[in-house]
C-alpha positions as CSV (number, residue, x, y, z in Angstrom):
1,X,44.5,-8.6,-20.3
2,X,47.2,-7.0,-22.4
3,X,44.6,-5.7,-24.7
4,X,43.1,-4.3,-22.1
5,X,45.9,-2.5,-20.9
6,X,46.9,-1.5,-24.6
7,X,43.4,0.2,-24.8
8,X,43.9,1.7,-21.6
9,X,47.1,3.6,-22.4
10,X,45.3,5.0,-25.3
11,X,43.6,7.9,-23.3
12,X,41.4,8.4,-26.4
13,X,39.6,5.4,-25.5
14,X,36.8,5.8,-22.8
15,X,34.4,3.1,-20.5
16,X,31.8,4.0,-17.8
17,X,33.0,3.1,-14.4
18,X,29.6,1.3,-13.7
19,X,30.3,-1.1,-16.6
20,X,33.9,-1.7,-15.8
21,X,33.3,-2.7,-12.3
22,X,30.1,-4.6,-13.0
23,X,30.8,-6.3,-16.2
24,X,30.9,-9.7,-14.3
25,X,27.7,-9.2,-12.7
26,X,26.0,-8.5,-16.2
27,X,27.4,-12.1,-17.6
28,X,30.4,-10.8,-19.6
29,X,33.8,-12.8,-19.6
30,X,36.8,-10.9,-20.2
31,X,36.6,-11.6,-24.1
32,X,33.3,-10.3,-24.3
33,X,34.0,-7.2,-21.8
34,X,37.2,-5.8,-24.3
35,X,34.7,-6.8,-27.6
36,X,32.2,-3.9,-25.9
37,X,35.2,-1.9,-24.7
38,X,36.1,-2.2,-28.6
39,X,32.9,-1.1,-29.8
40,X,31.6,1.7,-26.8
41,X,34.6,3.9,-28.2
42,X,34.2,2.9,-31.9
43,X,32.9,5.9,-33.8
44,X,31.9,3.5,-36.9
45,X,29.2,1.4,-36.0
46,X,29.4,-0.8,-39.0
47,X,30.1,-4.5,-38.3
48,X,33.5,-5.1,-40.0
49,X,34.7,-8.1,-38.5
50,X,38.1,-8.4,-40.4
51,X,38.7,-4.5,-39.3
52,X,37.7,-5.4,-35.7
53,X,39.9,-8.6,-35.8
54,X,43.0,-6.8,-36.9
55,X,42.3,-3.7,-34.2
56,X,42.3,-6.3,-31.6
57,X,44.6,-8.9,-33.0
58,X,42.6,-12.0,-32.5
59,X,41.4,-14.3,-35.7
60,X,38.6,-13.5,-36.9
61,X,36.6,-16.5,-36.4
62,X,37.2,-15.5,-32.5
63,X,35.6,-12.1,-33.7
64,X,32.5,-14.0,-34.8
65,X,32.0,-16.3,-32.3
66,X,32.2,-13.1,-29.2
67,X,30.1,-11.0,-31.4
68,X,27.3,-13.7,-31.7
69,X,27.8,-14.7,-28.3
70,X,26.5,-10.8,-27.3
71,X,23.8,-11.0,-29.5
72,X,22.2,-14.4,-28.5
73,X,22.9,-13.0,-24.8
74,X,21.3,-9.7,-25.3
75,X,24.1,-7.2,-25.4
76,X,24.2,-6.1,-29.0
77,X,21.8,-6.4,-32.5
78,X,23.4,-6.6,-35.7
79,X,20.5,-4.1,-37.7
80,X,20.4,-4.0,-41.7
81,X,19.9,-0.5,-42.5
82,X,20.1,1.3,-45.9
83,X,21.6,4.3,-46.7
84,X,22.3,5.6,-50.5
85,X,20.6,2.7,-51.4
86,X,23.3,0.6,-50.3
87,X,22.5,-1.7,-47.5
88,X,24.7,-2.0,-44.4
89,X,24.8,-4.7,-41.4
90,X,25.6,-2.3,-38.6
91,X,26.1,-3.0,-34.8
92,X,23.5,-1.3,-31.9
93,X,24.8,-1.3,-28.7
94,X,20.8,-0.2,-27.3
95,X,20.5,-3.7,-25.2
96,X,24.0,-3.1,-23.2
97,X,22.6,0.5,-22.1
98,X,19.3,-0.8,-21.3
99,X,21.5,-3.4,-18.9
100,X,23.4,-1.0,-17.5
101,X,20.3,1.4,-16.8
102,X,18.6,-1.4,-15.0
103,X,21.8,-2.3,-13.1
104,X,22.0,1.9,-12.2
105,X,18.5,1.4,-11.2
106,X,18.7,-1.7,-9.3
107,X,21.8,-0.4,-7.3
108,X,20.2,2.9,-6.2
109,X,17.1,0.5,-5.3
110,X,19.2,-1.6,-3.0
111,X,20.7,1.6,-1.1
112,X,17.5,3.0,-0.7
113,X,15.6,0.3,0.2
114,X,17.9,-0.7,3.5
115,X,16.8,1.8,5.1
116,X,13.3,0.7,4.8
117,X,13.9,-2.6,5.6
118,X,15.7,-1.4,8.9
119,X,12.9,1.0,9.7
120,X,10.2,-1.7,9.9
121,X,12.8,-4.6,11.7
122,X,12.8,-1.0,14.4
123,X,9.4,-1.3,14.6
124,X,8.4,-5.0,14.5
125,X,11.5,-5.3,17.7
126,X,13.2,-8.3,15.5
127,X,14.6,-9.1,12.6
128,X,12.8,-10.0,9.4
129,X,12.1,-13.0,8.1
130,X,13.0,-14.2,4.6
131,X,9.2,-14.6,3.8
132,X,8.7,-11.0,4.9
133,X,11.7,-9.7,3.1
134,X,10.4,-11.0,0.2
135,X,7.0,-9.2,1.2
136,X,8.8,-6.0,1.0
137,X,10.5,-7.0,-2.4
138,X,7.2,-7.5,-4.0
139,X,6.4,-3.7,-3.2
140,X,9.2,-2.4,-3.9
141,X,8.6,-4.5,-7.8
142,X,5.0,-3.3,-7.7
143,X,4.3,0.5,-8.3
144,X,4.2,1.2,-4.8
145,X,6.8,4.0,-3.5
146,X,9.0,3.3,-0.3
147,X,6.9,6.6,0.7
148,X,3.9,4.9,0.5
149,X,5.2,1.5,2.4
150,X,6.4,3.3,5.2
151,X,3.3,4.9,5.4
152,X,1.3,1.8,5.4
153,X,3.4,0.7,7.9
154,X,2.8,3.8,9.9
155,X,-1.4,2.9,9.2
156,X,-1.3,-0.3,10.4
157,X,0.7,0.7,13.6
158,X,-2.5,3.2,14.0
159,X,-4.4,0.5,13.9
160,X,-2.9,-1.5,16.6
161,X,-0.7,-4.3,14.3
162,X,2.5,-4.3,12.6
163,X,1.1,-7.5,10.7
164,X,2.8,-7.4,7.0
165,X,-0.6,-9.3,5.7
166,X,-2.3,-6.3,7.2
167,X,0.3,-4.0,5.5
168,X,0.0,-6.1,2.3
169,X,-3.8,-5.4,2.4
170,X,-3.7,-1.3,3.1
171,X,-0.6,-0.9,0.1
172,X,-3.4,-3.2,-2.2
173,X,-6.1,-0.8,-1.5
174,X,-4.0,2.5,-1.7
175,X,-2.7,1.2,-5.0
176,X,-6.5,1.0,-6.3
177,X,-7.6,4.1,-4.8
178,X,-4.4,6.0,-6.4
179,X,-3.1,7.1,-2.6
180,X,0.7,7.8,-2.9
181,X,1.6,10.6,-0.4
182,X,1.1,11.3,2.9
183,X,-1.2,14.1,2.3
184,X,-3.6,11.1,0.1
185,X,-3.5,8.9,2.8
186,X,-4.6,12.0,5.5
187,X,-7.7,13.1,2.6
188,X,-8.4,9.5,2.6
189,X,-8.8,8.9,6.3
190,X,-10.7,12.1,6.7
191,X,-12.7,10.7,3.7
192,X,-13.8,7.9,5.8
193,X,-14.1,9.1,9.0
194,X,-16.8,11.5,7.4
195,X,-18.8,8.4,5.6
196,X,-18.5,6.5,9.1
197,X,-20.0,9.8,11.0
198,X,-22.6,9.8,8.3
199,X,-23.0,6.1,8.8
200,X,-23.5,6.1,12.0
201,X,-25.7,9.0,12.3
202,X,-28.4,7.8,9.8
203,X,-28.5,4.9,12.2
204,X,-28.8,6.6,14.9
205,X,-31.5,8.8,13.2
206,X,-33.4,5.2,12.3
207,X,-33.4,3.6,16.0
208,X,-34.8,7.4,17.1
209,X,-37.5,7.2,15.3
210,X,-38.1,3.0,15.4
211,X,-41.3,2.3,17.2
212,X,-40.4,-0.3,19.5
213,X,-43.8,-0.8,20.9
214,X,-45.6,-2.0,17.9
215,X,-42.1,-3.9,16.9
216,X,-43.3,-6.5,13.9
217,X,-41.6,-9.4,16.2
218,X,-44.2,-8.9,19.3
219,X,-47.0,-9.1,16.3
């Protein structure tokens, strides 16, 4: 923790606030979290493990074993590149801010997504149950917006259920048709109100016209 705080009083040295209050919640340990610290504010990205050992004052088999430790858990790649025609090991940091973007991402999902999931326990009068939570996880995983499940929820409620299986069904079909907004989902309905008219017009038409005295049954 010292080196922490040694790091800290060094106001040269920088860390986003979403990795130092999540660092735990990605899988870093302490010793791992000041090795990233280390190497976010490092302007030389060349793997020097005797320079990083004496800047941090452990041994430098401890310098080793953290450094491979991030790489076999995703954090960091140790690239060969050449430059001059000399080759160089150097360190990439890319697979920490992928991490963190998914954590960013995953965080603003969460906040979103409760209102959602209060919305539809309003509507279905109870609380949800784990199976149907998990419903409205999978959509939220798939491609389809929290626009588009509240409005399939809206749908089905026009339809007389509040059924998630229902629900399921309509998101599955908006998702092939390419619906997405509530303007797609109006076109849509208009769509098939039309075909139905048409439908049911033609049929009309054909019992208008059906002779029913020479019907082939009586025959």
């Amino acid at each position: 923790m010292e080196q922490v705080l040694e790091l800290l009083r060094d106001r040269t040295y920088q860390i986003p606030k979403l990795l130092l209050f999540n660092y735990h919640k990605l899988g870093l340990n302490d010793q791992e979290f000041i090795m990233i610290f280390y190497l976010w504010n490092s302007s030389d990205t060349s793997y020097n493990p005797k320079q990083i050992s004496n800047d941090l004052g452990i041994s430098l088999n401890t310098v080793l074993e953290v450094i491979n430790t991030l790489s076999e858990k995703g954090f960091l790649s140790l690239n060969i590149v050449k430059l001059n025609n000399i080759r160089s090991e150097v360190i990439s940091l890319d697979l920490l801010y992928e991490k963190m973007a998914f954590l960013l991402l995953k965080s603003e999902h969460k906040k979103e997504s409760k209102d959602l999931f209060s919305l539809y326990e309003k509507e279905l009068g109870r609380p949800l149950s784990p199976t149907e939570i998990e419903i409205i996880h999978g959509w939220l995983d798939s491609d389809a917006t929290e626009e588009m499940i509240i409005l399939a929820l809206k749908e089905a409620i026009y339809n007389g259920t509040t059924n998630l299986r229902y629900i399921d069904r309509i998101i599955f079909e908006w998702l092939k048709k390419g619906i997405k907004t509530k303007e797609d989902v109006e076109k849509n309905r208009k769509t098939f109100k039309k075909a139905k008219s048409k439908e049911n017009q033609k049929l009309f038409t054909d019992l208008e016209g059906y002779d029913w005295l020479n019907d082939s049954q009586d025959s």
